[in-house]
Biotite code that builds the C-alpha atoms (Angstrom):
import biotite.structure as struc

atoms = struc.array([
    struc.Atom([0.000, 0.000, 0.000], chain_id="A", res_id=1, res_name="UNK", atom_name="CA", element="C"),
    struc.Atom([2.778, 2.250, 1.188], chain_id="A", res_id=2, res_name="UNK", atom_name="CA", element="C"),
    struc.Atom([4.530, 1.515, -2.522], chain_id="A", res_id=3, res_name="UNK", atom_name="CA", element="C"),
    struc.Atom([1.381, 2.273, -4.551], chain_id="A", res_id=4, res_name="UNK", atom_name="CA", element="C"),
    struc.Atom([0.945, 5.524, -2.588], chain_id="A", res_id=5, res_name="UNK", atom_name="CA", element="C"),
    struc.Atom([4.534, 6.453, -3.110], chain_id="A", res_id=6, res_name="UNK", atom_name="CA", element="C"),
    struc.Atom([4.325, 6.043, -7.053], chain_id="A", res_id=7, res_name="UNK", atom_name="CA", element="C"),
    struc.Atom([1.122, 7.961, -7.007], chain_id="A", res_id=8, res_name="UNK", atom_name="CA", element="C"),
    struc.Atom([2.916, 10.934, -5.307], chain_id="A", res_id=9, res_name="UNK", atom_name="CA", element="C"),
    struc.Atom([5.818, 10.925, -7.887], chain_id="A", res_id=10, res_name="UNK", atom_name="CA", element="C"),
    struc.Atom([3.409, 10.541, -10.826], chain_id="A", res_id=11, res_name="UNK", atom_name="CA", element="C"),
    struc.Atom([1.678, 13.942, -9.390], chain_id="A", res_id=12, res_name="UNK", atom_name="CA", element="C"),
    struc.Atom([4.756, 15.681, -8.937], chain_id="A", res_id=13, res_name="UNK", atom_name="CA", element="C"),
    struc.Atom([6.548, 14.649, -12.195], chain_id="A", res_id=14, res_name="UNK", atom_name="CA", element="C"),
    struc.Atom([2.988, 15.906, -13.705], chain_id="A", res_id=15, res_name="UNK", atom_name="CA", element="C"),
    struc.Atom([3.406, 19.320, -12.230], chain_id="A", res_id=16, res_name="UNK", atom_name="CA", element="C"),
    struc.Atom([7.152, 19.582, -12.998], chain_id="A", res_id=17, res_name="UNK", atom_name="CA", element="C"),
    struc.Atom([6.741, 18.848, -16.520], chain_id="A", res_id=18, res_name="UNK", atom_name="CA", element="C"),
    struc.Atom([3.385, 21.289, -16.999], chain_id="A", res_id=19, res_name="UNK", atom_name="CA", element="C"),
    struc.Atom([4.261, 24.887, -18.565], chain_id="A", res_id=20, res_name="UNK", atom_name="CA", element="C"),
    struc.Atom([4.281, 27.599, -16.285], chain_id="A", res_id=21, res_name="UNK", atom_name="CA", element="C"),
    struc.Atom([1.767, 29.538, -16.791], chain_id="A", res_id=22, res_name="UNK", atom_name="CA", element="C"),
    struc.Atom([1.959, 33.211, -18.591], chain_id="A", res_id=23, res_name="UNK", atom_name="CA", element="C"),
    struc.Atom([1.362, 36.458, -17.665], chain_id="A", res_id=24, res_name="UNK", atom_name="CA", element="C"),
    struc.Atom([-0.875, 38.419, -19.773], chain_id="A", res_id=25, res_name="UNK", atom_name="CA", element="C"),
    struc.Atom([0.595, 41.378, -21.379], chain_id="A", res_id=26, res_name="UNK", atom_name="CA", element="C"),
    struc.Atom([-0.275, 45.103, -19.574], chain_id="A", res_id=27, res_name="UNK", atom_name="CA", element="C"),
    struc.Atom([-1.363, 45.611, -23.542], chain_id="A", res_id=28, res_name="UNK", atom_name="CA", element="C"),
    struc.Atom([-4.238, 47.257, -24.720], chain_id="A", res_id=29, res_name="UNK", atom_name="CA", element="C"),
    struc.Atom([-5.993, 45.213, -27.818], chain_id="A", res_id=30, res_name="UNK", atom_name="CA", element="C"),
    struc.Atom([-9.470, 45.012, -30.030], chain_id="A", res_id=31, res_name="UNK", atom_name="CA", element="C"),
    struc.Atom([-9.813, 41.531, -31.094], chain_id="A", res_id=32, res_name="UNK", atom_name="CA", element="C"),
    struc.Atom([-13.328, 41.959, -28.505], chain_id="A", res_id=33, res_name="UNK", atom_name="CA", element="C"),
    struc.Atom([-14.692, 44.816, -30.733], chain_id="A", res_id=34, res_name="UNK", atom_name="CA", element="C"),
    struc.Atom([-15.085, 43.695, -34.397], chain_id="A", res_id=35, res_name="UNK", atom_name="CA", element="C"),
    struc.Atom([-13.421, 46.509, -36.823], chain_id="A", res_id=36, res_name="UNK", atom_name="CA", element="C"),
    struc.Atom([-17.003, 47.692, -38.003], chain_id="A", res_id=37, res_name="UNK", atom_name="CA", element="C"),
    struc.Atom([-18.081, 48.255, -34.476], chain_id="A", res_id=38, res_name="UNK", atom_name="CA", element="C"),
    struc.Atom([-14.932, 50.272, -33.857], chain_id="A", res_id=39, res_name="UNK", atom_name="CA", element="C"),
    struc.Atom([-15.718, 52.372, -36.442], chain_id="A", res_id=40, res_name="UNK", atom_name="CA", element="C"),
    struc.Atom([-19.389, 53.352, -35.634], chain_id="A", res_id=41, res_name="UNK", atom_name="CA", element="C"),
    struc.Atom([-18.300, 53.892, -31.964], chain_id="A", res_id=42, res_name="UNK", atom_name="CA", element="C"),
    struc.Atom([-15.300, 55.506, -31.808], chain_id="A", res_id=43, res_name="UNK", atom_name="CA", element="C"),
    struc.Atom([-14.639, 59.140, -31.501], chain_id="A", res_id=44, res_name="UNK", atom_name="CA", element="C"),
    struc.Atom([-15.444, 62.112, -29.126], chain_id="A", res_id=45, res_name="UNK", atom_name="CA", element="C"),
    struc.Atom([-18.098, 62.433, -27.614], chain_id="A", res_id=46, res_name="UNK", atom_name="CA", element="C"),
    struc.Atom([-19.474, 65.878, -25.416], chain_id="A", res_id=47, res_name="UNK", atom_name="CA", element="C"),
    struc.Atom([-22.421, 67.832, -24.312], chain_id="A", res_id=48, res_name="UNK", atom_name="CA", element="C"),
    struc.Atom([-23.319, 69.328, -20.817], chain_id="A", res_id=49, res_name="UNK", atom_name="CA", element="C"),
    struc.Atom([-25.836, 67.184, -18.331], chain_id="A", res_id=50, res_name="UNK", atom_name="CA", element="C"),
    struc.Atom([-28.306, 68.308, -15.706], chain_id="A", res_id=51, res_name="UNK", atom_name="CA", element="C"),
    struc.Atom([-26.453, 68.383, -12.384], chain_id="A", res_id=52, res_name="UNK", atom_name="CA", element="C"),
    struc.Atom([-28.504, 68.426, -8.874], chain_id="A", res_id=53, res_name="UNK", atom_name="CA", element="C"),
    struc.Atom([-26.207, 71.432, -7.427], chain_id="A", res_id=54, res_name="UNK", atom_name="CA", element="C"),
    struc.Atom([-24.886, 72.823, -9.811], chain_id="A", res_id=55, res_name="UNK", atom_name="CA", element="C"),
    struc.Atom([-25.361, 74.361, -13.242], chain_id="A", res_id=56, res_name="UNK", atom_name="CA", element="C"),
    struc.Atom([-24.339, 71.156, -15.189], chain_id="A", res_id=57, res_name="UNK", atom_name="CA", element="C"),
    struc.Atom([-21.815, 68.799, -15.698], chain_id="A", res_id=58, res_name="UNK", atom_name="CA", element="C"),
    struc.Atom([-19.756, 68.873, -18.524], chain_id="A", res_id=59, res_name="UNK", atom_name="CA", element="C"),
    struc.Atom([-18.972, 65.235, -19.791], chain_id="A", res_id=60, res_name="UNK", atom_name="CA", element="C"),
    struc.Atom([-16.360, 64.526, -22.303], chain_id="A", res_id=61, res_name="UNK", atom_name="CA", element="C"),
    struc.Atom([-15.872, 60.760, -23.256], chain_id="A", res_id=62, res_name="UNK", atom_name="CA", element="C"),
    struc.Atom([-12.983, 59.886, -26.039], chain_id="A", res_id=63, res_name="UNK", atom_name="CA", element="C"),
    struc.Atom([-13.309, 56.320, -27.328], chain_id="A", res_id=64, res_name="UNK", atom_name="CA", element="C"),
    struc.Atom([-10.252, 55.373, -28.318], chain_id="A", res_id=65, res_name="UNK", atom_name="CA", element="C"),
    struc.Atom([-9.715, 52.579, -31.505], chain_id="A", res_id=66, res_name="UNK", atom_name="CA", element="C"),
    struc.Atom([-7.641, 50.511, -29.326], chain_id="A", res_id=67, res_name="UNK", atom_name="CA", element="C"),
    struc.Atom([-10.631, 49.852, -27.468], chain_id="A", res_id=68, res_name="UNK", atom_name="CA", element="C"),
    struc.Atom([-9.849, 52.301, -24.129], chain_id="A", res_id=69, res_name="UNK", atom_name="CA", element="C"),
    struc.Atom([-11.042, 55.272, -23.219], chain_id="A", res_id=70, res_name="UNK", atom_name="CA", element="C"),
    struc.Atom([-10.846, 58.562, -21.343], chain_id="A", res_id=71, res_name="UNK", atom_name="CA", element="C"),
    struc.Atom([-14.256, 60.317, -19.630], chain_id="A", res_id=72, res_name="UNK", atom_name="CA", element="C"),
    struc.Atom([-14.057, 63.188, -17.807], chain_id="A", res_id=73, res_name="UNK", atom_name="CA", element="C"),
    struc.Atom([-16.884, 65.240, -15.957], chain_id="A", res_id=74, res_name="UNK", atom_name="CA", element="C"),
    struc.Atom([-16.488, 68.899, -14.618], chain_id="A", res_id=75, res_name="UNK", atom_name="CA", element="C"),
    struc.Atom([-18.783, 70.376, -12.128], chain_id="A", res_id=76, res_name="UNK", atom_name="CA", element="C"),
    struc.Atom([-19.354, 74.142, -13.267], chain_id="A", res_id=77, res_name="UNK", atom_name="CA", element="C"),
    struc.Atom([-18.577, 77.012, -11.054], chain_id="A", res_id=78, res_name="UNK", atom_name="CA", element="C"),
    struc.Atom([-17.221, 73.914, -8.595], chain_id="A", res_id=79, res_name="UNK", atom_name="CA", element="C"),
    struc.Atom([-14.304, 72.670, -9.997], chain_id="A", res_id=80, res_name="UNK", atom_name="CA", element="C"),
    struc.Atom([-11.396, 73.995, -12.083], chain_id="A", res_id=81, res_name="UNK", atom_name="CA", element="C"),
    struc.Atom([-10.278, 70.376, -13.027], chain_id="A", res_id=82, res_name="UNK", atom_name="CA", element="C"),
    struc.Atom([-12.341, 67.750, -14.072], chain_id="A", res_id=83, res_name="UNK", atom_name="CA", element="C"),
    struc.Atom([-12.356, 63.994, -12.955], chain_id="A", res_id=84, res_name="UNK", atom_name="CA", element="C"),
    struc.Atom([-11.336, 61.634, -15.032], chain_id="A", res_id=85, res_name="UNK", atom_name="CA", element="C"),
    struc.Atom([-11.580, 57.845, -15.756], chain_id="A", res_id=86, res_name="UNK", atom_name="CA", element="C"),
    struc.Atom([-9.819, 55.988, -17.989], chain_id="A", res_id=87, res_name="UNK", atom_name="CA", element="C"),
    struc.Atom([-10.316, 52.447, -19.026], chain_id="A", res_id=88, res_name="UNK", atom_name="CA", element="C"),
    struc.Atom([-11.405, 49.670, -21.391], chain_id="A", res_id=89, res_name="UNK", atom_name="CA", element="C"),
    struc.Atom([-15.008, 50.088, -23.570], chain_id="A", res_id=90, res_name="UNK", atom_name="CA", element="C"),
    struc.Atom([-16.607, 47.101, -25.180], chain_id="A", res_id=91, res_name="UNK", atom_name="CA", element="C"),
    struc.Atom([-20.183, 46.948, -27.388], chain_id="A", res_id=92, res_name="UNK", atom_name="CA", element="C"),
    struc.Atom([-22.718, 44.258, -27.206], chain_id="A", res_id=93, res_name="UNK", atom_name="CA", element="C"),
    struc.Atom([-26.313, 44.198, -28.911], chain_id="A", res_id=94, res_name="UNK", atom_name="CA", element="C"),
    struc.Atom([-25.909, 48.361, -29.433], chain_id="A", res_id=95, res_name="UNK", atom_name="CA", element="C"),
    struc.Atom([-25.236, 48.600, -25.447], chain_id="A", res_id=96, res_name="UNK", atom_name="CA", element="C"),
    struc.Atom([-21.675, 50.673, -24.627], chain_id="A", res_id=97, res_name="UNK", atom_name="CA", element="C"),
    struc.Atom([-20.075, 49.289, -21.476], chain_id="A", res_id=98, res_name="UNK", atom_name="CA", element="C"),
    struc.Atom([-17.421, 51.546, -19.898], chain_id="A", res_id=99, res_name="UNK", atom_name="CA", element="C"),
    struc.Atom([-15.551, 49.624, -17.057], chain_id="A", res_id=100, res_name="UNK", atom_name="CA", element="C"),
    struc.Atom([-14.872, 52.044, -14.098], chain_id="A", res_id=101, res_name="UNK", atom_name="CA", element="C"),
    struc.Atom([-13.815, 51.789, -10.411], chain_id="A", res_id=102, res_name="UNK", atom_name="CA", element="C"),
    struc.Atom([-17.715, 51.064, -9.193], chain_id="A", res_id=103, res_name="UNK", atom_name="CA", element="C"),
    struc.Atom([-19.822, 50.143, -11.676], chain_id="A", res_id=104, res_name="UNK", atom_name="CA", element="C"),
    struc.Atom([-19.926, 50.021, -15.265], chain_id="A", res_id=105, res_name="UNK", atom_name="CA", element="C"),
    struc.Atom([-21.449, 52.864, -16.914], chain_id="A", res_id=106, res_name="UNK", atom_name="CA", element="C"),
    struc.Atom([-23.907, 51.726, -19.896], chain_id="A", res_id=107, res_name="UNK", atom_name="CA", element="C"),
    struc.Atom([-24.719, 53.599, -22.896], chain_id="A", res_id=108, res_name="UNK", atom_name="CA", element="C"),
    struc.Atom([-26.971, 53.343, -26.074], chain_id="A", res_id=109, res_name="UNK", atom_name="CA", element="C"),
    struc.Atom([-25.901, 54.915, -29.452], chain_id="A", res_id=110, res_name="UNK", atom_name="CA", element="C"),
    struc.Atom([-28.706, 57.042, -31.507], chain_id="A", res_id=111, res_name="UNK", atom_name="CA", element="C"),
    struc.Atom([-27.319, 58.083, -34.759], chain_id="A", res_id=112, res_name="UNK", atom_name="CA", element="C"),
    struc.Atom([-25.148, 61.040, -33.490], chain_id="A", res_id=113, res_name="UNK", atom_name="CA", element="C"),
    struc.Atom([-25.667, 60.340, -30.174], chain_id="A", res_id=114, res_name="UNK", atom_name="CA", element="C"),
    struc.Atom([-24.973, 58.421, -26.906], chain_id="A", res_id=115, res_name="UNK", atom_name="CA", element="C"),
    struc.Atom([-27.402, 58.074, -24.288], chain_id="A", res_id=116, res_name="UNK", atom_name="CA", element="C"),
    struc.Atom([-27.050, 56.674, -21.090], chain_id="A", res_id=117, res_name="UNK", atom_name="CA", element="C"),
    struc.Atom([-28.531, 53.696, -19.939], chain_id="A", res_id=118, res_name="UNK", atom_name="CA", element="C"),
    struc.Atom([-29.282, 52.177, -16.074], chain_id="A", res_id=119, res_name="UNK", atom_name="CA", element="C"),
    struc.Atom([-27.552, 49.195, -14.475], chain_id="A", res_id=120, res_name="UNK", atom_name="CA", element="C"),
    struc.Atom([-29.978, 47.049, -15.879], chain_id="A", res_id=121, res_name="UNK", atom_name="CA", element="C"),
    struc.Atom([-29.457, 48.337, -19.502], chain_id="A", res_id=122, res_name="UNK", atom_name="CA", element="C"),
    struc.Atom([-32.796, 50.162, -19.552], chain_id="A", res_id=123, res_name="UNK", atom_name="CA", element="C"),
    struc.Atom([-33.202, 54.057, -20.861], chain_id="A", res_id=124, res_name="UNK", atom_name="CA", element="C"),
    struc.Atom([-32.943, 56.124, -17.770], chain_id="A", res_id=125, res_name="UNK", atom_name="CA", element="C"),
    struc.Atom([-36.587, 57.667, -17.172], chain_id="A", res_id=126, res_name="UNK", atom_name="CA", element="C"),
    struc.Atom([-36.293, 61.015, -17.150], chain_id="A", res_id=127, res_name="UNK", atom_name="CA", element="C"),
    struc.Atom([-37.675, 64.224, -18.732], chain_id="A", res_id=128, res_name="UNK", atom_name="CA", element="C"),
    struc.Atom([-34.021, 65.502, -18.692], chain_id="A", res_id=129, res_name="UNK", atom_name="CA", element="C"),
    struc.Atom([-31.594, 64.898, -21.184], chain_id="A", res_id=130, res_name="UNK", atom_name="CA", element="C"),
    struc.Atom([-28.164, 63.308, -19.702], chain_id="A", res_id=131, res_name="UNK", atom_name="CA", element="C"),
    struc.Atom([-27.210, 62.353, -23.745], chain_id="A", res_id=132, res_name="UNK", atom_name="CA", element="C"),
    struc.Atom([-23.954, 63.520, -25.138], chain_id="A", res_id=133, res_name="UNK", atom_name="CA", element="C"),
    struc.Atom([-23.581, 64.153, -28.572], chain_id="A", res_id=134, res_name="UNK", atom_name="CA", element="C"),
    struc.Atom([-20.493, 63.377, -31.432], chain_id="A", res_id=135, res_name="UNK", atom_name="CA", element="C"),
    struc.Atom([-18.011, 66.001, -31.612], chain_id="A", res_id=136, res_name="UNK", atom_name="CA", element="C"),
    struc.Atom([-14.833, 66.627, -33.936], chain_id="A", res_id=137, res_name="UNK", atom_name="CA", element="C"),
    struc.Atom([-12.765, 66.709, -31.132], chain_id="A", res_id=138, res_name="UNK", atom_name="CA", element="C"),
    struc.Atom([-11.880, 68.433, -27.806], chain_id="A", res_id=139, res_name="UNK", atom_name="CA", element="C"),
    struc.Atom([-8.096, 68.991, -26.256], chain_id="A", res_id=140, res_name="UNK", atom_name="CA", element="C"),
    struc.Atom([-6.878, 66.783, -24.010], chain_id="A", res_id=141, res_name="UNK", atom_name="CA", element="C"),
    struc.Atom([-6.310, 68.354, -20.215], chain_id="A", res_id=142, res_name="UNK", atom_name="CA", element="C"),
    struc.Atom([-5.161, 67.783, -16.913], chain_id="A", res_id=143, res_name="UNK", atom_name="CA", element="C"),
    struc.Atom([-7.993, 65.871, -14.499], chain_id="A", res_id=144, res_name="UNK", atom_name="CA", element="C"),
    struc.Atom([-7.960, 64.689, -11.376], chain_id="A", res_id=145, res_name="UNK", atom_name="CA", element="C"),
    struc.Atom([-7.131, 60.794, -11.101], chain_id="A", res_id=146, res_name="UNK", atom_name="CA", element="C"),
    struc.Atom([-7.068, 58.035, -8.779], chain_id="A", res_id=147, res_name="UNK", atom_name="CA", element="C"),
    struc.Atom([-4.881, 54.827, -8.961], chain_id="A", res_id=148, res_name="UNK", atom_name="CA", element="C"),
    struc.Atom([-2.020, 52.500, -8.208], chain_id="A", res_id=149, res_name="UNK", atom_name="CA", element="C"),
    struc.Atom([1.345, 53.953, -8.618], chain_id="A", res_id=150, res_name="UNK", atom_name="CA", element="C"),
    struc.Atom([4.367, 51.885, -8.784], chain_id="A", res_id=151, res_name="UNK", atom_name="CA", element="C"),
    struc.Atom([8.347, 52.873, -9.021], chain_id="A", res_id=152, res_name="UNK", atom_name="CA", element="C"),
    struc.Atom([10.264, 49.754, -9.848], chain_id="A", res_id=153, res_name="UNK", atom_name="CA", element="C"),
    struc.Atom([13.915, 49.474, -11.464], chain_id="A", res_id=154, res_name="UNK", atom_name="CA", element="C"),
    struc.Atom([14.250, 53.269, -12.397], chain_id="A", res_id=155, res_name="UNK", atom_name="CA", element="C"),
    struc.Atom([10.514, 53.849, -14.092], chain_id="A", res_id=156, res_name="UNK", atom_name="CA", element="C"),
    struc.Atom([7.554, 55.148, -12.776], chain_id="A", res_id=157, res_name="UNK", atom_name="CA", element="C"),
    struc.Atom([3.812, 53.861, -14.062], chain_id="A", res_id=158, res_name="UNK", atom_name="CA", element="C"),
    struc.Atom([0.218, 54.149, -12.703], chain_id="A", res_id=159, res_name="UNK", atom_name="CA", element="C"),
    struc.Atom([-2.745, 52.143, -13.451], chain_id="A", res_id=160, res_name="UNK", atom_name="CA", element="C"),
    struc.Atom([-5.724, 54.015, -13.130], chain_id="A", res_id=161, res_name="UNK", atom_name="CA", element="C"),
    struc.Atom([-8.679, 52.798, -11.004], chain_id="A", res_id=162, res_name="UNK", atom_name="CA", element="C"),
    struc.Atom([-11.093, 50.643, -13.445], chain_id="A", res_id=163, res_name="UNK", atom_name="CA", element="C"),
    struc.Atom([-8.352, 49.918, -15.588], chain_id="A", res_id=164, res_name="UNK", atom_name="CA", element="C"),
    struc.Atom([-6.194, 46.577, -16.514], chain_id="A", res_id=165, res_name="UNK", atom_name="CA", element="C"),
    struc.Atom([-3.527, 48.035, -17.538], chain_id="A", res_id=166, res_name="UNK", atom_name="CA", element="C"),
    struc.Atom([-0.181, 50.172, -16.653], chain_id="A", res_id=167, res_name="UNK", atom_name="CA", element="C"),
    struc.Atom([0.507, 53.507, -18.441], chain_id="A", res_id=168, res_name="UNK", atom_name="CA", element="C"),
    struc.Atom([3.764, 54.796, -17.874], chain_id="A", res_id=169, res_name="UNK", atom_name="CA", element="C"),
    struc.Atom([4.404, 58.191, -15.960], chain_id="A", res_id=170, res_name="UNK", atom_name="CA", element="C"),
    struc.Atom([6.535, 60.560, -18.659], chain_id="A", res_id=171, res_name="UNK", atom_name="CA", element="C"),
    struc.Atom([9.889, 61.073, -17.816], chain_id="A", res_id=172, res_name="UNK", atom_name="CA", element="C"),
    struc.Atom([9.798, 64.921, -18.091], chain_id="A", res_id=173, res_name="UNK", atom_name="CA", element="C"),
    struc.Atom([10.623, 67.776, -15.874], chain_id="A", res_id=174, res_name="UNK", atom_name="CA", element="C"),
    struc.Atom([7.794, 67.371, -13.572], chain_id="A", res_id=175, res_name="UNK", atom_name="CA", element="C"),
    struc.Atom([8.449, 63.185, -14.411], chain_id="A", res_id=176, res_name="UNK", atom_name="CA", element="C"),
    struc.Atom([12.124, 63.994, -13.118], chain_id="A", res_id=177, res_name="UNK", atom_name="CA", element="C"),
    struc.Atom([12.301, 66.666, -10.367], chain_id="A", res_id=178, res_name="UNK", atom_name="CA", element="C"),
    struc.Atom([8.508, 68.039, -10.073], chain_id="A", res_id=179, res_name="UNK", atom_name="CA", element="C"),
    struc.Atom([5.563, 66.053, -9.152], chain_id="A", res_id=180, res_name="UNK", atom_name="CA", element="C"),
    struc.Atom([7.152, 62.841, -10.358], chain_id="A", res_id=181, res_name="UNK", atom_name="CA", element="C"),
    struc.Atom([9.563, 62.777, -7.808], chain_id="A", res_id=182, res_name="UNK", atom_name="CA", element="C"),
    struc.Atom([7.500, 64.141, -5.289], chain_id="A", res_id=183, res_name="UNK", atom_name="CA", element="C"),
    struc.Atom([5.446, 60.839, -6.088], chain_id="A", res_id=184, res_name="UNK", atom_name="CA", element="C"),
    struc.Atom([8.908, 58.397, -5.901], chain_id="A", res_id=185, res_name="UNK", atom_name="CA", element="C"),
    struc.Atom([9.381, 60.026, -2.872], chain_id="A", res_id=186, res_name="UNK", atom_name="CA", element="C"),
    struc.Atom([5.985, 59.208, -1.769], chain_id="A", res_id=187, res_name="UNK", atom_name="CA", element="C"),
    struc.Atom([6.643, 55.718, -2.524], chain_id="A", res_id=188, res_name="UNK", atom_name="CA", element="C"),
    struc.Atom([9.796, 55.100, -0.785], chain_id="A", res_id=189, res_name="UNK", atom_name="CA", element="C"),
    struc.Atom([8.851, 56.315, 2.910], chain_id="A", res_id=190, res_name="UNK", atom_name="CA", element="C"),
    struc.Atom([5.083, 54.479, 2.672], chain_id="A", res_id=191, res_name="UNK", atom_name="CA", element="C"),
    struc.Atom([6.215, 50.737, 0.338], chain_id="A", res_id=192, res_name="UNK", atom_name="CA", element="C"),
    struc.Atom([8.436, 48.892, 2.315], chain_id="A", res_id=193, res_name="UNK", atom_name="CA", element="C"),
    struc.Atom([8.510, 45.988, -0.700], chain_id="A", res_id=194, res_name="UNK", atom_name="CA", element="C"),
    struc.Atom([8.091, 47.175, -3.998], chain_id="A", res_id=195, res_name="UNK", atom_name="CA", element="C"),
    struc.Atom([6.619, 46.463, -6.457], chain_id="A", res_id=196, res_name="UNK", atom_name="CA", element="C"),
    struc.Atom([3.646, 46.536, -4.414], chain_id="A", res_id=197, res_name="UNK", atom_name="CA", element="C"),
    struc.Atom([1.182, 49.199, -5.349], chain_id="A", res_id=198, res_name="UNK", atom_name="CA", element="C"),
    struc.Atom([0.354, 52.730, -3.681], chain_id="A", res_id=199, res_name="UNK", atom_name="CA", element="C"),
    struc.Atom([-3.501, 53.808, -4.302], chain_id="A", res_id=200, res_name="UNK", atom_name="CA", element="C"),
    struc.Atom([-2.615, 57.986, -5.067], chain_id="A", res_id=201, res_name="UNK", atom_name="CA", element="C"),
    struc.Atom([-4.475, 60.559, -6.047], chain_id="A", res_id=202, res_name="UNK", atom_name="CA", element="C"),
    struc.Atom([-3.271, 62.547, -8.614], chain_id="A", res_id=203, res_name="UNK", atom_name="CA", element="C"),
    struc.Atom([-3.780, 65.503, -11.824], chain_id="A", res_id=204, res_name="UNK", atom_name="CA", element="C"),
    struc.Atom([-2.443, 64.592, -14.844], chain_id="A", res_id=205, res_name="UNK", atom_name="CA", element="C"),
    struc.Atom([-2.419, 64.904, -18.615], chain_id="A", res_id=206, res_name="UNK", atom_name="CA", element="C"),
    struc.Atom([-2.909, 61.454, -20.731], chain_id="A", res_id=207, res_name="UNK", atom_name="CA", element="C"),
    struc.Atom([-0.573, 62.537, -24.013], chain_id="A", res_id=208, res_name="UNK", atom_name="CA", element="C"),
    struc.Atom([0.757, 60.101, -26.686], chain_id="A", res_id=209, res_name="UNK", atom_name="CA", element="C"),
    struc.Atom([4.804, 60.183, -27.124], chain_id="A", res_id=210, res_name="UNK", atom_name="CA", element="C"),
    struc.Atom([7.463, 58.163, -28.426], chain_id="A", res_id=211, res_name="UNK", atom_name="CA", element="C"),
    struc.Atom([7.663, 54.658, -27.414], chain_id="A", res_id=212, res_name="UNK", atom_name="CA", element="C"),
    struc.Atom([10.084, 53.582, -25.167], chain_id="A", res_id=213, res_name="UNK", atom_name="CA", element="C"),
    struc.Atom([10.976, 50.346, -26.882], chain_id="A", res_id=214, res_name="UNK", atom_name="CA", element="C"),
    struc.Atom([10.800, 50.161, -30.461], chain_id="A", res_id=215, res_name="UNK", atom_name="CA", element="C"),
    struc.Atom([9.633, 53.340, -32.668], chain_id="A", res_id=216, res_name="UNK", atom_name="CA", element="C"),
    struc.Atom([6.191, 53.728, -32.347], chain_id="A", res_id=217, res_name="UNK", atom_name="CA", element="C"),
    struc.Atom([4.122, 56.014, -30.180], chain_id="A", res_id=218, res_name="UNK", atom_name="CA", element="C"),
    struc.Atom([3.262, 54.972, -26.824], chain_id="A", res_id=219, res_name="UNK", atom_name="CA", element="C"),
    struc.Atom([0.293, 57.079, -23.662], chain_id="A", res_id=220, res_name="UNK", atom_name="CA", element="C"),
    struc.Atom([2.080, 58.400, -21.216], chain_id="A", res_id=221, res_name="UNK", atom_name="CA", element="C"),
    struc.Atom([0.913, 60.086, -17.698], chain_id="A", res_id=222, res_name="UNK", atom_name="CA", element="C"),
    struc.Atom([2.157, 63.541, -17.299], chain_id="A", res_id=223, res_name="UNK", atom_name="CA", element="C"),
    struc.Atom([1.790, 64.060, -13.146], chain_id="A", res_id=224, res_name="UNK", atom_name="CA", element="C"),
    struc.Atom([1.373, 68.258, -12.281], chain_id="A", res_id=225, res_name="UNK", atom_name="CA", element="C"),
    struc.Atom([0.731, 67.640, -9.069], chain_id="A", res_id=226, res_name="UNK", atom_name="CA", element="C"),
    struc.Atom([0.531, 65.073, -6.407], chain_id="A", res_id=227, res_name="UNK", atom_name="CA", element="C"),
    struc.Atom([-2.508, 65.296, -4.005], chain_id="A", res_id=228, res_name="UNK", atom_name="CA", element="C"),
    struc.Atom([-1.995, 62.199, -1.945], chain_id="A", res_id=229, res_name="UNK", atom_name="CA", element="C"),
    struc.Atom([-2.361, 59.145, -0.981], chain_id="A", res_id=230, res_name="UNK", atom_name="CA", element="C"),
    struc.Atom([-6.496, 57.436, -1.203], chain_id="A", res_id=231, res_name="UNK", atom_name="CA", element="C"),
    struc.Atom([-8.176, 57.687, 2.153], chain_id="A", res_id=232, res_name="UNK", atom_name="CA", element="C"),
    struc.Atom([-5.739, 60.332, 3.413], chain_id="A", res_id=233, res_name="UNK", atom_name="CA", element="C"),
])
């Protein structure tokens, strides 16, 4: 009995030794989930001002990107000076938008020219005010306020945003080098005692496209102006 259990053991752990490790997936963006004639009827800017309870609106700007991410920001007028931001991955199923944030996914419809938001359930939100937004040409790209997990590892700096599943790299430019960047490294240091564990910050930044750090394409890069903390402090 003892000799049949023994072989059993060693057939289990030559199994295990001889199975393929398995891979990380890459901190890549991709579309193979959004068919090429989806991406086309989708993607673009997207803007218009919504009702807000107390305030005069909200103005919501959401950029759906071709490589199947995307960047939403709302400002609160005559409240904030800097908008907050989101950025993450969108998908589209049976004409229904799904933008994965943070909380919960934010659903959206699209009517000819227009995208109009939908409930948690998928349902048209009942309401005699309009909360659509509308295609634009385009709108500049500007510093908002975001949230997510910053980690300095082997000389480079990157952030992944909250709602996101992937790593954009913080640029390596003044601010990246001796302004809010290493205000941030510094940051990291005194409160990560074994990096590369993640630090939840709050930050505003600038999402802008520059060259690639590997290769010579382009590559998104986070542009930090100022560090406002730590999340929860």
């Amino acid at each position: 009995m003892k000799h049949l259990l023994f072989i059993a053991t060693l057939a289990l752990l030559v199994s295990a030794c001889s199975s393929p490790a398995p891979e990380e997936a890459p901190l890549t963006t991709t579309t193979d989930t959004i068919p090429k004639a989806e991406l086309q009827v989708w993607a673009g800017f997207y803007a218009d001002t919504v009702p807000c309870a107390d305030c005069p609106g909200i103005i919501t700007r959401l950029h759906l990107k071709a490589d199947s991410t995307y960047i939403l920001t709302d400002e609160y007028l005559e409240r904030d000076t800097v908008p907050y931001g989101q950025i993450g991955s969108w998908s589209v199923a049976a004409n229904t938008l799904t933008l994965q944030t943070s909380d919960v996914p934010r659903l959206w419809t699209l009517d000819g020219e227009r995208l109009n938001p939908l409930d948690q359930e998928g349902k048209p939100i009942d309401s005699p005010l309009s909360y659509s937004i509308v295609r634009v040409d385009s709108f500049p790209a500007g510093p908002m306020h975001l949230t997510g997990n910053y980690v300095y590892y082997a000389d480079s700096h990157s952030i992944t945003p909250d709602g996101s599943r992937f790593a954009i790299p913080v640029a390596m430019d003044a601010a990246g080098v001796k302004g809010a960047g290493l205000e941030l490294e510094k940051l990291y240091a005194k409160q990560v005692k074994t990096p590369p564990d993640p630090l939840a910050v709050r930050i505003i930044a600038t999402l802008r496209t520059g060259p690639a750090m590997e290769g010579s394409g382009t590559e998104q890069y986070i542009h930090v102006e100022r560090v406002e903390g730590e999340v929860g402090k």
